[in-house]
C-alpha positions in Angstrom: -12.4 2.2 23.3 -9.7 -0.2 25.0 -9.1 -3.6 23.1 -7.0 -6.3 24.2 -4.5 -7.4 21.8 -2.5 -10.8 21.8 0.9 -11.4 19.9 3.6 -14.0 19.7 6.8 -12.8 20.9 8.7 -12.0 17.7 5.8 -10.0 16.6 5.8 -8.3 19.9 9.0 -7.3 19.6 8.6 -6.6 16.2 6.0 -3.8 17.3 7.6 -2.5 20.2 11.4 -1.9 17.9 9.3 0.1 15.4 7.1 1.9 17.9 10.0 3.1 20.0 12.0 4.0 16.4 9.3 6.2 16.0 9.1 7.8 19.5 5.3 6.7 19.8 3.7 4.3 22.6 2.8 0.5 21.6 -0.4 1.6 21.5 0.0 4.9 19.5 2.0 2.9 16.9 -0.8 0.2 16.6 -3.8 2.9 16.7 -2.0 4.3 13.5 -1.2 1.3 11.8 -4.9 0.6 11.8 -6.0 3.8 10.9 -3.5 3.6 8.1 -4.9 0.3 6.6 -8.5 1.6 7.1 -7.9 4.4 5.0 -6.4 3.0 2.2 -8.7 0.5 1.1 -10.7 1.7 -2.1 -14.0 3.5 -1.3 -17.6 1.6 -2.1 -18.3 4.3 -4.6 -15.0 3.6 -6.6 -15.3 0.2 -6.7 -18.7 0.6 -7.8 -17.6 1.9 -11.0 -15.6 -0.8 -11.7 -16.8 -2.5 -15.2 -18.8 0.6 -15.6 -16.8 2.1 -18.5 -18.7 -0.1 -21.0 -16.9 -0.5 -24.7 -13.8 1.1 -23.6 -11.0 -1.1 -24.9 -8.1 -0.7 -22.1 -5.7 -2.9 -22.8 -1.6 -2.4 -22.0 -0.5 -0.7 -25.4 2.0 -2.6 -27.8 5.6 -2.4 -25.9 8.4 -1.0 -28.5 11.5 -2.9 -28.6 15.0 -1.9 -27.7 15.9 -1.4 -31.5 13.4 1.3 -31.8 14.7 3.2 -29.4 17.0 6.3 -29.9 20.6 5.7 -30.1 22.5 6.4 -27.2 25.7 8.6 -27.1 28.5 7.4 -25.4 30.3 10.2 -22.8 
């Protein structure tokens, strides 16, 4: 599929400086960046369990202060 793509000129250059850095085309570089994106957005399964775990208390633990901590040795 070919898609037409419009961007301002610092953006463009922005692109083009990271694309040749990487030894791939404008398009290539774009193509991946995409693809990239794409796949890291949560799957619909996983954020269907969300709220699912029901009467599970998951709150950040208590944080220990510095005082409890062990002693350090000076070298």
């Amino acid at each position: 599929m070919q898609v037409s793509l419009y961007l301002n000129d610092s953006l463009a250059k922005q692109v083009n400086a990271v694309a040749k850095a990487r030894g791939l085309s404008v398009s290539s570089y774009i193509s991946e960046a995409i693809k990239n994106h794409i796949s890291s957005e949560y799957s619909q399964t996983f954020l269907s369990s969300l709220g699912s775990l029901s009467g599970v208390d998951i709150r950040r633990p208590e944080q220990l202060s510095f005082s409890d901590d062990i002693k350090r040795v000076k070298l």
